[in-house]
C-alpha positions in Angstrom: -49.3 -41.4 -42.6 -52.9 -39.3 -43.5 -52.9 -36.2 -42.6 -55.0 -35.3 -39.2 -54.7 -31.5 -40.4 -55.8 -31.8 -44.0 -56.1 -28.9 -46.0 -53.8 -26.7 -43.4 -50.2 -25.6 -45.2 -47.6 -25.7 -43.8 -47.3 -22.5 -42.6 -44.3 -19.7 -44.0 -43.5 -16.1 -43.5 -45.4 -14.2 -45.8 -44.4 -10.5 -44.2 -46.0 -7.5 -42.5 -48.5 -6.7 -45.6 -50.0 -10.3 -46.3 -53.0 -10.8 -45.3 -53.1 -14.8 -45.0 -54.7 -16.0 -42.1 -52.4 -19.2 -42.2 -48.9 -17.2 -42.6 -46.7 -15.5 -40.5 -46.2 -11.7 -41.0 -43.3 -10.8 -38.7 -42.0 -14.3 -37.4 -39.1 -14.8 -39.6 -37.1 -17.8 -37.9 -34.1 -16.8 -40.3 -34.0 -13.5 -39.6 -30.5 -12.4 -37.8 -31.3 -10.0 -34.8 -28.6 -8.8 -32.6 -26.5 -11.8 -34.0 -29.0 -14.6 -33.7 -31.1 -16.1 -35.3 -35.0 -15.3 -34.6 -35.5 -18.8 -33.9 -32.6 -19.0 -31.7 -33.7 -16.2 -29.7 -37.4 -17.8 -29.8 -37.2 -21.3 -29.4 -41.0 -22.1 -28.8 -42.4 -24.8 -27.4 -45.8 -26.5 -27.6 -47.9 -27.3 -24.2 -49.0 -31.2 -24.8 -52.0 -30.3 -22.2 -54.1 -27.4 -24.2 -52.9 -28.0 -27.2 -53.8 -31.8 -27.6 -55.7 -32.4 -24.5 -58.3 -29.4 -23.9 -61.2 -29.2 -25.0 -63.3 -25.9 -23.5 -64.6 -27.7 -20.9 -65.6 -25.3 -18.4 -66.9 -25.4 -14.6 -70.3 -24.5 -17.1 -70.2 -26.8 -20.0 -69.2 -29.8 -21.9 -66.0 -29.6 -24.3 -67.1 -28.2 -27.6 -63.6 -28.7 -29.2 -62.6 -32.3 -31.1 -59.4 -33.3 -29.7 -60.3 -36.7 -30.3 -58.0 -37.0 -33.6 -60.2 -39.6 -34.8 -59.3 -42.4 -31.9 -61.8 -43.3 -28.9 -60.8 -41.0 -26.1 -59.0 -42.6 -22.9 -57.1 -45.3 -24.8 -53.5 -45.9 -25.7 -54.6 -45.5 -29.4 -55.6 -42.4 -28.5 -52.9 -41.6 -26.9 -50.9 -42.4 -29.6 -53.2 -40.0 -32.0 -52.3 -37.4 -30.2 -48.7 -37.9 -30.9 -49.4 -37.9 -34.5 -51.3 -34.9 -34.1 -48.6 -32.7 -32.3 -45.8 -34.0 -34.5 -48.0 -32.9 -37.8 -49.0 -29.4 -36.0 -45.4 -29.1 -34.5 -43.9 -29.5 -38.0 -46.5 -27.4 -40.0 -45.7 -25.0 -37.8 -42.0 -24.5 -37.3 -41.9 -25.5 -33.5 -39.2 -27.1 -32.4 -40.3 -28.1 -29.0 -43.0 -29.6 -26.8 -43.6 -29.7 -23.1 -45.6 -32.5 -20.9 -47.1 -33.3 -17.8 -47.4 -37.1 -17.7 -50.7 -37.9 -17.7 -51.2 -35.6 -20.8 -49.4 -38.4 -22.8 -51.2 -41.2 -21.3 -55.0 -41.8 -19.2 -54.1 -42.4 -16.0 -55.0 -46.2 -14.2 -55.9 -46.9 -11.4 -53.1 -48.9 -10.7 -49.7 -46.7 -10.9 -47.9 -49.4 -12.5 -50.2 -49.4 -15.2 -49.5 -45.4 -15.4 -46.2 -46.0 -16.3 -46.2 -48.7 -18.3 -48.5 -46.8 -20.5 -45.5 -44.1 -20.5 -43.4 -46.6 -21.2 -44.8 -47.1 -24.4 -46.1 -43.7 -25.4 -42.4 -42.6 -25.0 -41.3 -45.7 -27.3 -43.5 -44.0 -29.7 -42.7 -40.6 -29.4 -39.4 -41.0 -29.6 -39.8 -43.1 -33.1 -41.5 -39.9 -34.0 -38.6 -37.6 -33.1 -36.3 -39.1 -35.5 -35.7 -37.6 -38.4 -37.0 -34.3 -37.0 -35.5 -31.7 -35.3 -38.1 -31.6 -32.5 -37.1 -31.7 -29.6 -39.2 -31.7 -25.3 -38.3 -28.6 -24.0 -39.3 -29.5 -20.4 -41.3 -32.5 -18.3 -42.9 -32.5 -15.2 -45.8 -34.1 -13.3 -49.3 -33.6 -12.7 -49.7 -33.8 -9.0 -53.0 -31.6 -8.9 -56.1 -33.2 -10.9 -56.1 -36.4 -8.9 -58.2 -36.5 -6.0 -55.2 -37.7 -3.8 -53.7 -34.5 -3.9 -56.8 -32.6 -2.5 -54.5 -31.2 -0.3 -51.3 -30.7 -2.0 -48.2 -33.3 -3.4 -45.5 -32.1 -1.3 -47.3 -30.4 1.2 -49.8 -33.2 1.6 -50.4 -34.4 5.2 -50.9 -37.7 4.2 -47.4 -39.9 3.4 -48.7 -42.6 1.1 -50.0 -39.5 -0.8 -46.3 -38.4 -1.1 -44.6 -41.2 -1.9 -47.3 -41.5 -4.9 -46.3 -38.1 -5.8 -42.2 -39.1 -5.4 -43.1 -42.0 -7.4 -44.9 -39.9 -10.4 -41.7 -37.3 -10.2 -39.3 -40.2 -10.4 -41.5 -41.5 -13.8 -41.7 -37.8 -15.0 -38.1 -37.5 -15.0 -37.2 -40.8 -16.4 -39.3 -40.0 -19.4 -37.8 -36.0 -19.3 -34.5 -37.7 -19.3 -35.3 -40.3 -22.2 -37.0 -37.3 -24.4 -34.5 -35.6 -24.2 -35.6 -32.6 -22.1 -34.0 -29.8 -21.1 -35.7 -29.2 -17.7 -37.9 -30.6 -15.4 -40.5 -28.2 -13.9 -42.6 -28.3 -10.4 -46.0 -26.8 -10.8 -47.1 -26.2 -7.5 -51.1 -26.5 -8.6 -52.1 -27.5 -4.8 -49.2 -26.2 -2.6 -50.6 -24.1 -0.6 -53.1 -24.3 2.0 -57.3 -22.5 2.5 -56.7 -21.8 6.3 -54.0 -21.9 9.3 -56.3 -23.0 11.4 -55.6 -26.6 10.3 -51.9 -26.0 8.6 -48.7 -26.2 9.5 -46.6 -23.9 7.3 -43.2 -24.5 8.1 -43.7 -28.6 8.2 -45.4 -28.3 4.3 -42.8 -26.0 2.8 -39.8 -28.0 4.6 -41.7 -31.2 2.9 -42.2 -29.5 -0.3 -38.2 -28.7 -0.4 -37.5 -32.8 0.5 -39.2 -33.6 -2.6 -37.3 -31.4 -4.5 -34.0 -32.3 -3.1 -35.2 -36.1 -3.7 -36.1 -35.0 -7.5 -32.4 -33.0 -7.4 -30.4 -36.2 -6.5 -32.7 -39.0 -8.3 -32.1 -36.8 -11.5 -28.4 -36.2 -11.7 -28.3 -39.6 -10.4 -29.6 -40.8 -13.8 -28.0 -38.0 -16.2 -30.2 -35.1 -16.3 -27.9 -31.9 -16.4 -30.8 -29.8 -17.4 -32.3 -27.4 -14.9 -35.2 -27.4 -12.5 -38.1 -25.1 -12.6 -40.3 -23.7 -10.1 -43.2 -21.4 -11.9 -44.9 -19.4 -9.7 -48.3 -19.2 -9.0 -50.3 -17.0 -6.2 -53.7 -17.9 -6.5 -55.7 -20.2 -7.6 -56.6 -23.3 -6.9 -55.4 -23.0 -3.2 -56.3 -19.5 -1.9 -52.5 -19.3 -0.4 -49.8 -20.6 -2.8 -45.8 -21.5 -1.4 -44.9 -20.1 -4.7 -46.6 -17.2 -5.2 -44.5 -14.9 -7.0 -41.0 -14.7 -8.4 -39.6 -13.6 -5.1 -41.3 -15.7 -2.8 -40.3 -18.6 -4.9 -36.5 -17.1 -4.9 -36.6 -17.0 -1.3 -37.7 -20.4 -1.2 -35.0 -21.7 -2.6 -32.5 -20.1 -1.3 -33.9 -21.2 2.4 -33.2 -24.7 1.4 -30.4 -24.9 -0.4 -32.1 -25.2 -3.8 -31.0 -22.0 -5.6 -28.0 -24.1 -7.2 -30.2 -26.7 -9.4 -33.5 -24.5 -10.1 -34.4 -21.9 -11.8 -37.7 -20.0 -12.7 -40.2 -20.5 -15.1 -42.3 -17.3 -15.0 -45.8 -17.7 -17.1 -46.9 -13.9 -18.0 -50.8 -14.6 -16.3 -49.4 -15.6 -13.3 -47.5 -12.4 -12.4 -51.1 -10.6 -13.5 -52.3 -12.5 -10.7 -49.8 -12.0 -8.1 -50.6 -8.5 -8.8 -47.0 -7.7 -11.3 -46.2 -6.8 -14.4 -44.3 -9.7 -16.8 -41.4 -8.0 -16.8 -41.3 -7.3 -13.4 -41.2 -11.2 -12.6 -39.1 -11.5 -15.5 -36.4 -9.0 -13.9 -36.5 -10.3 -10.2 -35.3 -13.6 -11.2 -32.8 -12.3 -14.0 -31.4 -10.2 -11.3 -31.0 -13.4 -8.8 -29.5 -15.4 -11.7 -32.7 -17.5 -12.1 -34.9 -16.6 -15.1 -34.5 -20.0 -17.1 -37.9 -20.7 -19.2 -41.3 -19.0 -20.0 -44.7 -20.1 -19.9 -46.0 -17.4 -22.9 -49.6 -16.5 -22.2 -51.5 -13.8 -21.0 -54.5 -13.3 -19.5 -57.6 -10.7 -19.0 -57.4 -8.1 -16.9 -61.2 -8.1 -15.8 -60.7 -11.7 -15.0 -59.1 -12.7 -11.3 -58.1 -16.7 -12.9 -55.7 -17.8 -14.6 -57.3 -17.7 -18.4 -54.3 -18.5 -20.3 -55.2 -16.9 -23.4 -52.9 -16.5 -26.5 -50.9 -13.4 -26.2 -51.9 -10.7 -28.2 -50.3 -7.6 -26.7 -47.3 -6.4 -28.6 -46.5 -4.0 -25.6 -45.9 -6.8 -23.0 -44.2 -8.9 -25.4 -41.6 -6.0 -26.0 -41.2 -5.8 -22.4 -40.2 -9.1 -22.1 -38.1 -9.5 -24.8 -36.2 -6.2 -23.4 -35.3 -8.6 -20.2 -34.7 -11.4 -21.9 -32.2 -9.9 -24.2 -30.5 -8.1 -21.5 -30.1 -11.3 -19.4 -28.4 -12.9 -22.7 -31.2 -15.2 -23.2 -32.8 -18.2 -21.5 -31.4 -21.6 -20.9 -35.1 -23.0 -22.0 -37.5 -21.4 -23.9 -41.1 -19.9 -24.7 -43.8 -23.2 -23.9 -47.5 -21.4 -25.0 -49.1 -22.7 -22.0 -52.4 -21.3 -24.0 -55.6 -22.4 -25.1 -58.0 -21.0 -27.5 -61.5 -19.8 -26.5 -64.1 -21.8 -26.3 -66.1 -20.5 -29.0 -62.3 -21.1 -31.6 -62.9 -24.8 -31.3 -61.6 -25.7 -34.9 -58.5 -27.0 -35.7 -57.9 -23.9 -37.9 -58.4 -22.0 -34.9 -55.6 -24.2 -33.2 -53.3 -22.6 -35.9 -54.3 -19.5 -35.7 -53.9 -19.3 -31.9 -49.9 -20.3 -32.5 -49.7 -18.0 -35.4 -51.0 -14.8 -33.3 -48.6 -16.0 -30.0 -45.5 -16.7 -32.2 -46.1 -13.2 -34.5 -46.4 -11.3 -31.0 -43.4 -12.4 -29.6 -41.5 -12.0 -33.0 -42.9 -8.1 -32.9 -41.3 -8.1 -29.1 -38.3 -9.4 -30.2 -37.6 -6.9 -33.2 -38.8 -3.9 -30.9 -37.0 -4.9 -27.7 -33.8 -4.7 -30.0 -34.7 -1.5 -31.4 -35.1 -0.2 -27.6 -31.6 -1.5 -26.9 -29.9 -0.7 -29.9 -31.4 3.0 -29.4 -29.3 3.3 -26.0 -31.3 6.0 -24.8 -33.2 4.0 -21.8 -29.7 2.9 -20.9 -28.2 6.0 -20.6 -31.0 7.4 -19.1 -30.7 5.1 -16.4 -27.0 5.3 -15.9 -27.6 9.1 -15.0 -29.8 8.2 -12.7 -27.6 6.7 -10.6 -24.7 8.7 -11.6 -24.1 10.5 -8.6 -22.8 6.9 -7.0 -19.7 7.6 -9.6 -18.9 10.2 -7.0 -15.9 10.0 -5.0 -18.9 9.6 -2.2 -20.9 7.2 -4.2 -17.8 5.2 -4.8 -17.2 4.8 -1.3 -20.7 3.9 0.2 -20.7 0.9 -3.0 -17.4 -0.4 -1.8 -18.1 -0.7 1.6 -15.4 1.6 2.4 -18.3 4.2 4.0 -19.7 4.0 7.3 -22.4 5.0 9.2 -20.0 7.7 11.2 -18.8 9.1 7.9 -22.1 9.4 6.1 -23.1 11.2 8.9 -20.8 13.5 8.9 -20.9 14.8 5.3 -24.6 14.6 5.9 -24.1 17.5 8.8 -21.7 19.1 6.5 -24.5 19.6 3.7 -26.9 20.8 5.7 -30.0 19.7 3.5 -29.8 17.3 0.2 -30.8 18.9 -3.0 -33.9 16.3 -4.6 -32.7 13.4 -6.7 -32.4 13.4 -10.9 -35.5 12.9 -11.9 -36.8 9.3 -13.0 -37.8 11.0 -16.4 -40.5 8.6 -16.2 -42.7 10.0 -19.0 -39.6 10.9 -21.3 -39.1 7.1 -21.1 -42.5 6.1 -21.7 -42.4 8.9 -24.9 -39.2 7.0 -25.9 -41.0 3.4 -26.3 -43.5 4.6 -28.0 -41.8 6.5 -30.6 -39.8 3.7 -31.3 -42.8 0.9 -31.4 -45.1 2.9 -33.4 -43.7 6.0 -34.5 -41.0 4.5 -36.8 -40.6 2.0 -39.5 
């Protein structure tokens, strides 16, 4: 088969002092960190949608990039291009996993039996392309945003035909999921979520959006999915007032409706920028609920109040990520660059280079996060924190043994508290610095 990236290498670890543009300087997928492989604590994942779809179109221009991969857009040969594409860039690259909404793989018809027809057969083909490789989907899920239909949501529409054509596109999603392979299926709420109350009803969208889930739930063990489910939330953007808007809201969510057993998170790093939180912070609310599952790894700009989805860059926020994600023992999926180049990097090259700069970042998080933990300070720093519940009064009020009554008492007794250990906030910031940048 002829190359669609001629004249790009595959691309190999070259170290911290090479200066190859097409190399990788600290992502060594061999290299055993806290007894795994880098890989295994990395698996990434390609997004289908940026990667092979996106061109920079903008609300302000045309596309500028070629994603065309020499076949006429908005046919199955094109389609099928695309493939070829992914596999080639997937391979040169050392990625081991792809992620899809379905009308990434296919144009959409008119006609939703065409729709999946057309996934029939781009699955057929896909999967001829899996074997013999060790790539593998990471995650499906539907696209129950772009359409017009869903102007005003999927499963908080008000109109029923509308959801049953969204049912019908999560019941195709999750036959192809299944088919690939995948290990989880994801709901994107793009459009749940309402402008005004004045012509919403809250609780009757939200119960609606939790039928469709349950539907999804029993429709995909029914057919032998035993990955997870996702939520990733979202607050902003395109509906002024997203369901899921943050880690906790989405929790919370699930919880109300009996969900919490069958999903999990997906937590994309721009999105807790935008619900006003750090990464880690979303990260660490669903580790703590048991739900961190898979990552959407991205970033986005600061001055910006959207959802750019740039290629992460910052080495800081990548450490703090990794730092959660080693302490909850890992995820059950894995890092999906839901990232596109800027418009101006509209080469192929640059397509490379994007991966090369996202997979390097989180390699440098990964090898300093383990540093952090391996230093033990930050732990024991926080463990004397909260010593003074290893009291004989501490252990009391955490085994429920304490009452209001008693607390009250010793409170009288005292008189006046002396103030609380110190958080030792700076000494902990000094400590992460010393150790990212102050050592080799």
């Amino acid at each position: 088969m002829k190359e669609i990236f001629g004249g790009i290498p595959k691309i190999e670890y070259e170290g911290p002092t090479g200066k190859n543009p097409l190399a990788f300087h600290f992502y060594d997928a061999d290299r055993v960190i806290m007894g795994k492989k880098m890989s295994e604590h990395l698996p990434f994942a390609m997004a289908w949608w940026h990667n092979l779809c996106a061109n920079g179109t903008d609300m302000f221009g045309r596309g500028v990039a070629d994603k065309s991969f020499g076949k006429a857009e908005g046919t199955m040969e094109h389609a099928k291009a695309k493939v070829d594409a992914g596999f080639e860039f997937m391979e040169k690259l050392q990625i081991k996993y792809f992620c899809f909404h379905d009308v990434d793989l296919v144009p959409e018809a008119d006609d939703i039996k065409v729709t999946e027809a057309r996934l029939d057969e781009i699955s057929d083909y896909i999967l001829s392309r899996m074997k013999g490789t060790d790539i593998k989907c990471l995650w499906g899920t539907a696209n129950m945003f772009s359409n017009p239909r869903f102007c005003n949501g999927a499963g908080s529409t008000n109109s029923a035909d509308v959801f049953s054509f969204a049912a019908a596109q999560v019941k195709k999603a999750l036959d192809i999921t299944v088919k690939l392979g995948g290990r989880g299926y994801v709901f994107w709420g793009g459009r749940e979520g309402y402008e005004t109350l004045l012509n919403t009803d809250v609780k009757f969208e939200q119960e609606n959006i939790a039928r469709l889930m349950k539907m999804a739930v029993a429709y995909g063990r029914k057919i032998g999915f035993k990955g997870d489910f996702y939520i990733e939330p979202k607050p902003k953007e395109p509906m002024k007032h997203q369901y899921d808007f943050d880690a906790a809201t989405a929790i919370g969510f699930l919880k109300a409706h009996g969900l919490d057993k069958d999903f999990k998170l997906n937590i994309e790093a721009n999105h807790a920028t935008l619900a006003g939180h750090t990464f880690e912070h979303e990260l660490r609310i669903s580790a703590i609920n048991g739900m961190l599952g898979s990552i959407d790894a991205n970033q986005g700009d600061m001055l910006l109040g959207w959802d750019t989805d740039e290629f992460p860059c910052n080495v800081y926020s990548a450490t703090m990520c990794m730092y959660e994600v080693l302490k909850n023992g890992g995820l059950t999926g894995g890092f999906n660059f839901d990232a596109k180049t800027r418009r101006p990097s509209y080469t192929h090259e640059d397509m490379f280079k994007a991966y090369i700069l996202g997979m390097d970042t989180f390699a440098l998080g990964l090898i300093n996060a383990a540093k952090l933990i391996e230093d033990g300070r930050i732990d024991e720093i926080v463990r004397q924190k909260y010593s003074s519940f290893d009291s004989r009064l501490g252990k009391s009020i955490l085994s429920g043994e304490a009452t209001l009554e008693s607390l009250a008492e010793h409170a009288e007794k005292l008189g006046k508290p002396e103030l609380p250990g110190s958080g030792r906030q700076e000494e902990l910031q000094h400590i992460v610095n010393d150790i990212l940048f102050g050592r080799s």
